[in-house]
Structure formats: structure tokens, C-alpha cells
C-alpha positions, 0 to 999 in steps of 0.5 A: 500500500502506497503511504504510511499507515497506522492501524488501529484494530481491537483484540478478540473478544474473549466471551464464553465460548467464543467460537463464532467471529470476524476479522479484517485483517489487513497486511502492513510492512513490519517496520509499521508495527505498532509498538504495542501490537499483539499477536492474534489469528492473523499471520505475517505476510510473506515477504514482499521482495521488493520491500525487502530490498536494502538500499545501498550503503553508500547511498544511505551515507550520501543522502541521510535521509529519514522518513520524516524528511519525506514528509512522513511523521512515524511518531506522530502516527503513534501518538495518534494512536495514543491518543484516541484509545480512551475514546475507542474503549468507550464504545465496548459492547458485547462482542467487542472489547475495545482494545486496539493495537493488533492487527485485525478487528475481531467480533463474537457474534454469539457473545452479542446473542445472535443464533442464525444471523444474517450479516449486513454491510455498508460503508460511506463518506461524508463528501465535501462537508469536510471542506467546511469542517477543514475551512471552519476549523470545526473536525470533533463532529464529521467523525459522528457523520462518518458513522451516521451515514453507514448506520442509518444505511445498515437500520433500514435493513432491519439490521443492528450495527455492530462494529464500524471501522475507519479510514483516514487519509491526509497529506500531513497529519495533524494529531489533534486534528485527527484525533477530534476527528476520531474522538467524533467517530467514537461518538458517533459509535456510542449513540449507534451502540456499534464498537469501533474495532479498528481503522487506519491513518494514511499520511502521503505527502502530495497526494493532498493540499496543505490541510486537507483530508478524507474519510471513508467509514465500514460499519457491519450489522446483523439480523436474525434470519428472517427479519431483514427489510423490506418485508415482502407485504409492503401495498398501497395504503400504508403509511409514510411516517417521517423522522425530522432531520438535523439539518442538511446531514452530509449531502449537497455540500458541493451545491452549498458551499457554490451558494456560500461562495456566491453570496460572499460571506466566511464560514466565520460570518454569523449564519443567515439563517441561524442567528447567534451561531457561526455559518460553519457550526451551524452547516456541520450540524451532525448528521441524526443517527436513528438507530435505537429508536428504530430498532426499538421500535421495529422489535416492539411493535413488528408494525414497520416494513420498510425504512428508506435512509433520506440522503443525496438523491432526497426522496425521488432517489430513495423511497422507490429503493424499498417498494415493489413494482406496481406500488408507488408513493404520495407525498404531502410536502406540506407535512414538512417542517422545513429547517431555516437552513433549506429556506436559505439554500432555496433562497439564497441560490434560487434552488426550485422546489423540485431540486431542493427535493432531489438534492437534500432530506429538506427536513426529513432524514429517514422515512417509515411504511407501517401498517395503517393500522399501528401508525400511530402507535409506533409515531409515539413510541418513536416520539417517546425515544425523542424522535419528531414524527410526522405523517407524510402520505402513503403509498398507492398503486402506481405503474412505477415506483415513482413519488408523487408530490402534492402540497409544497415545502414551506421554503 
């Protein structure tokens, strides 16, 4: 692998008959060996030839040259890893011990309780939201985004997250830049109830401008055979609950931060639509993770049959993702209550309704098809884990899965 790296993986949890589990092991140079590494059921790589090859003496003594006068810093890395340890055991679960310093990532899923578990899989980014975190000087809440938008993809498979790993890639690494960024992805683990059980700093110099960096993130959840979403009843007449967004969660920035530029004001300036808060704390919102409520209410109540993650694309793209053929959507837009955030964006660029739609959540992060007949029992139950729920339509039979708006957004 082109770059330096340093990886940061959990030991095995040991429960009680820990026989069932999953590792992601991933091969580094040796040189890169955390000094506090511990054996585990990976094996060592075979030697890579090429790697192996010693420079030449009288090269060496010519030249002098370090790693570090590449632009690569080993300690830093390492005090990396120091430093985001205390922020990593604080997201143990069943399953997962929270300890770092292997070489791969191991999980026990009979110690979290499963018996015939069906594994579910997503990873994601947080796009050019970075920039503004990067430009704002804001990096303790992006890690939360990171973690949101793979969780929320892993709920609305009826599935629970149960581990989450992460990538992080700069040309010059800040430690305490990187470190609020994964002290942000721990929290982001505890409110989704998922262990972070590994990651990876990447440092490569020139491969980024001064300052910038990206984030990849892989979250693994599971299901008992036979629980996963959509269910196969889904028809027309059941209703479309909305769960509120935070804000813009982590889609349409490239779109906002033309609209920012245009209307000439800093990340530093007050928001026009936020008074008393700075325009980059209030666009780095944290994307909401809906995981516990949903799964709560999924197991308690059996009423829900499909969830769709509102992200980029809006509700055009995503609600049709979990319908059959022959059943469509009707969606009252008026439902909405819109966050002043989505009144300035249409304002401030002159963004059409019908953009703004398949662009953003425009208020509303995760949508619900439950029965009619348990509808508002599971918008209270939701409303009561501190969810704002509103009814937005429901679904009808249609030649296509198409979304068929009436009433308008209150831009």
C-alpha cells in the first residue's frame, strides 16, 4: 500500500465460548508495527521482495535521509494512536472489547446473542462537508457523520450495527486534528451502540493540499434470519411516517458551499439563517443517527416494513429503493417542517422546489411504511425515544415506483 499507515484494530473478544467471529485483517510492512501490537489469528505476510530490498550503503551515507524528511511523521502516527484509545474503549459492547493495537478487528457474534444471523454491510463518506469542517476549523463532529451515514444505511435493513471501522487519509497529519476527528467517530459509535474495532491513518505527502483530508467509514450489522427489510407485504395504503432531520446531514455540500461562495460571506460570518451561531457550526450540524429508536421500535411493535435512509438523491432517489413494482408513493410536502437552513439554500441560490427535493432530506432524514393500522402507535413510541414524527402520505398503486408530490415545502 502506497503511504504510511497506522492501524488501529481491537483484540478478540474473549466471551464464553467464543467460537463464532470476524476479522479484517489487513497486511502492513513490519517496520509499521505498532509498538504495542499483539499477536492474534492473523499471520505475517510473506515477504514482499521488493520491500525487502536494502538500499545501498553508500547511498544511505550520501543522502541521510529519514522518513520524516519525506514528509512522513512515524511518531506522530503513534501518538495518534495514543491518543484516541480512551475514546475507542468507550464504545465496548458485547462482542467487542475495545482494545486496539493488533492487527485485525475481531467480533463474537454469539457473545452479542445472535443464533442464525444474517450479516449486513455498508460503508460511506461524508463528501465535501469536510471542506467546511477543514475551512471552519470545526473536525470533533464529521467523525459522528462518518458513522451516521453507514448506520442509518445498515437500520433500514432491519439490521443492528455492530462494529464500524475507519479510514483516514491526509497529506500531513495533524494529531489533534485527527484525533477530534476520531474522538467524533467514537461518538458517533456510542449513540449507534456499534464498537469501533479498528481503522487506519494514511499520511502521503502530495497526494493532498496543505490541510486537507478524507474519510471513508465500514460499519457491519446483523439480523436474525428472517427479519431483514423490506418485508415482502409492503401495498398501497400504508403509511409514510417521517423522522425530522438535523439539518442538511452530509449531502449537497458541493451545491452549498457554490451558494456560500456566491453570496460572499466566511464560514466565520454569523449564519443567515441561524442567528447567534457561526455559518460553519451551524452547516456541520451532525448528521441524526436513528438507530435505537428504530430498532426499538421495529422489535416492539413488528408494525414497520420498510425504512428508506433520506440522503443525496432526497426522496425521488430513495423511497422507490424499498417498494415493489406496481406500488408507488404520495407525498404531502406540506407535512414538512422545513429547517431555516433549506429556506436559505432555496433562497439564497434560487434552488426550485423540485431540486431542493432531489438534492437534500429538506427536513426529513429517514422515512417509515407501517401498517395503517399501528401508525400511530409506533409515531409515539418513536416520539417517546425523542424522535419528531410526522405523517407524510402513503403509498398507492402506481405503474412505477415513482413519488408523487402534492402540497409544497414551506421554503
Amino acid at each position: 500500500m502506497p503511504g504510511p499507515t497506522w492501524r488501529r484494530f481491537c483484540a478478540l473478544f474473549t466471551g464464553a465460548d467464543a467460537v463464532t467471529c470476524l476479522q479484517a485483517a489487513y497486511k502492513r510492512p513490519a517496520a509499521l508495527k505498532a509498538p504495542d501490537a499483539r499477536s492474534n489469528a492473523c499471520e505475517e505476510p510473506a515477504e514482499n521482495p521488493v520491500m525487502s530490498k536494502q538500499a545501498p550503503q553508500e547511498a544511505t551515507g550520501r543522502n541521510g535521509l529519514t522518513y520524516a524528511d519525506a514528509g512522513v511523521d512515524i511518531d506522530a502516527g503513534n501518538a495518534l494512536v495514543e491518543a484516541i484509545k480512551p475514546g475507542i474503549r468507550s464504545t465496548r459492547r458485547s462482542g467487542a472489547d475495545g482494545e486496539i493495537g493488533g492487527f485485525g478487528g475481531l467480533f463474537d457474534l454469539k457473545a452479542a446473542g445472535y443464533s442464525d444471523p444474517v450479516l449486513v454491510a455498508a460503508n460511506d463518506g461524508v463528501g465535501t462537508k469536510l471542506k467546511v469542517a477543514i475551512e471552519a476549523g470545526i473536525h470533533s463532529t464529521v467523525g459522528i457523520d462518518l458513522v451516521a451515514m453507514c448506520v442509518n444505511d445498515l437500520v433500514v435493513q432491519g439490521a443492528e450495527p455492530l462494529f464500524f471501522l475507519d479510514y483516514l487519509a491526509t497529506g500531513k497529519l495533524d494529531v489533534d486534528e485527527a484525533r477530534q476527528v476520531v474522538e467524533g467517530i467514537a461518538e458517533g459509535c456510542r449513540q449507534a451502540g456499534c464498537a469501533l474495532i479498528g481503522g487506519e491513518t494514511a499520511e502521503m505527502p502530495g497526494m493532498y493540499a496543505s490541510g486537507d483530508y478524507d474519510l471513508a467509514g465500514f460499519a457491519v450489522g446483523a439480523a436474525e434470519r428472517g427479519t431483514l427489510l423490506p418485508r415482502g407485504d409492503i401495498a398501497p395504503g400504508d403509511i409514510l411516517l417521517g423522522l425530522a432531520s438535523s439539518g442538511l446531514h452530509s449531502n449537497g455540500y458541493s451545491l452549498v458551499r457554490r451558494i456560500v461562495e456566491t453570496q460572499g460571506i466566511g464560514y466565520g460570518d454569523e449564519a443567515p439563517f441561524a442567528p447567534g451561531k457561526m455559518l460553519g457550526e451551524a452547516l456541520l450540524e451532525p448528521t441524526r443517527i436513528y438507530v435505537k429508536p428504530l430498532l426499538k421500535a421495529i422489535r416492539e411493535t413488528g408494525a414497520i416494513k420498510a425504512l428508506a435512509h433520506i440522503t443525496g438523491g432526497g426522496f425521488v432517489e430513495n423511497i422507490p429503493r424499498v417498494l415493489p413494482e406496481g406500488v408507488g408513493t404520495s407525498l404531502d410536502a406540506s407535512a414538512i417542517a422545513v429547517p431555516p437552513v433549506f429556506g436559505w439554500i432555496a433562497r439564497a441560490g434560487g434552488v426550485a422546489e423540485a431540486e431542493m427535493l432531489r438534492t437534500f432530506n429538506s427536513g426529513v432524514g429517514m422515512v417509515a411504511v407501517v401498517e395503517p393500522e399501528q401508525a400511530a402507535h409506533v409515531a409515539d413510541l418513536l416520539r417517546g425515544e425523542g424522535e419528531t414524527v410526522a405523517v407524510l402520505g402513503e403509498l398507492e398503486a402506481s405503474k412505477s415506483r415513482q413519488v408523487r408530490f402534492t402540497g409544497s415545502l414551506g421554503l
